[in-house]
C-alpha positions as CSV (number, residue, x, y, z in Angstrom):
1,X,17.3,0.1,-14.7
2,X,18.9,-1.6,-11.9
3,X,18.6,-0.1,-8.2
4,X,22.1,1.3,-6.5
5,X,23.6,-0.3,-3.2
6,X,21.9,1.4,-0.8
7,X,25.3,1.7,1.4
8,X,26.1,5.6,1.7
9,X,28.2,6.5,-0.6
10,X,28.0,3.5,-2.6
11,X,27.3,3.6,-6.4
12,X,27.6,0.2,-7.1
13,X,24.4,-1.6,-8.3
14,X,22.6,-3.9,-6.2
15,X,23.2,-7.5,-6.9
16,X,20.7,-8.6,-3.9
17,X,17.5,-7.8,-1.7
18,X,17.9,-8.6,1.8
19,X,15.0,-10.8,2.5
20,X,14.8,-9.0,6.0
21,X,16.8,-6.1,6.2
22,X,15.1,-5.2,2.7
23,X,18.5,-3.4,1.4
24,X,19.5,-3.7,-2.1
25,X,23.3,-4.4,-1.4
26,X,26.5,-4.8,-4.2
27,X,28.4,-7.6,-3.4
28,X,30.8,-6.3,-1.3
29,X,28.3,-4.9,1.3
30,X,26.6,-8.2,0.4
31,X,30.1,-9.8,2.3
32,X,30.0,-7.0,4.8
33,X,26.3,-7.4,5.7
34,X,26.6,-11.4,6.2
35,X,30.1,-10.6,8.7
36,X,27.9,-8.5,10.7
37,X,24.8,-10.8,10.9
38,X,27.2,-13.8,11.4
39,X,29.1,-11.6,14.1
40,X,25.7,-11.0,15.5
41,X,24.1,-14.5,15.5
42,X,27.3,-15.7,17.2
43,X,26.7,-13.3,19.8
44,X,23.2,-14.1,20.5
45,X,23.9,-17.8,20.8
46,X,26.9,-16.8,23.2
47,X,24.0,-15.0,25.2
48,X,21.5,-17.8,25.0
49,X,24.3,-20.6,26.3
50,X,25.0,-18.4,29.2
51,X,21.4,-17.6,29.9
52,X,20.5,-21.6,29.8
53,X,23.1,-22.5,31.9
54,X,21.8,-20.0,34.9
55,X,18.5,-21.5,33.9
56,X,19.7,-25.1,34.6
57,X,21.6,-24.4,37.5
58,X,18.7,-22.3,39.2
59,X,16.3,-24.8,38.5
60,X,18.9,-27.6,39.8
61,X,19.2,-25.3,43.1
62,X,15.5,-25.5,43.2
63,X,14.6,-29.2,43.1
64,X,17.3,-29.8,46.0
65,X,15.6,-27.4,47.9
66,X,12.6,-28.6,46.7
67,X,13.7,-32.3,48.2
68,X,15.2,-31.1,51.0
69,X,11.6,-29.1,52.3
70,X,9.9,-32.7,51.6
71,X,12.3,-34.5,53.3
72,X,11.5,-32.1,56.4
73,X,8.0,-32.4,56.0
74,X,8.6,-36.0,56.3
75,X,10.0,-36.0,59.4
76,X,8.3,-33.4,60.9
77,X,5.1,-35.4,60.0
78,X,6.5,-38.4,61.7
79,X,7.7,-36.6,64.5
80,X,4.1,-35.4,64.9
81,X,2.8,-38.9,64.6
């Protein structure tokens, strides 16, 4: 015997095992469960662009300032000399 779609209210039979949800799904749910993971994965690599370029542009803020304390060491070391 085949296992239902374990969407409430569903009484289709399962077609697929979601390899990491672990839901048996009918092949409608199937669709809706790949939207929502698509939707989802969309979203996270929105997130992760965002985050990156904060990343880049705090670490770009740090090795001017980075430059700009060597550049005073510099020349208050050759003031001192």
């Amino acid at each position: 015997m085949s296992q239902s779609c374990t969407t409430p209210q569903c009484e289709r039979a399962s077609q697929v095992l979601c390899d990491h949800c672990k839901q048996n799904l009918c092949g409608q749910h199937l669709n809706e469960h790949n939207n929502s993971i698509d939707f989802a994965t969309e979203k996270l690599d929105q997130q992760q662009e965002k985050i990156l370029y904060i990343i880049q542009s705090k670490m770009s803020k740090f090795v001017h300032e980075q430059e700009a304390a060597r550049d005073d060491i510099d020349t208050l070391t050759s003031t001192i000399h």
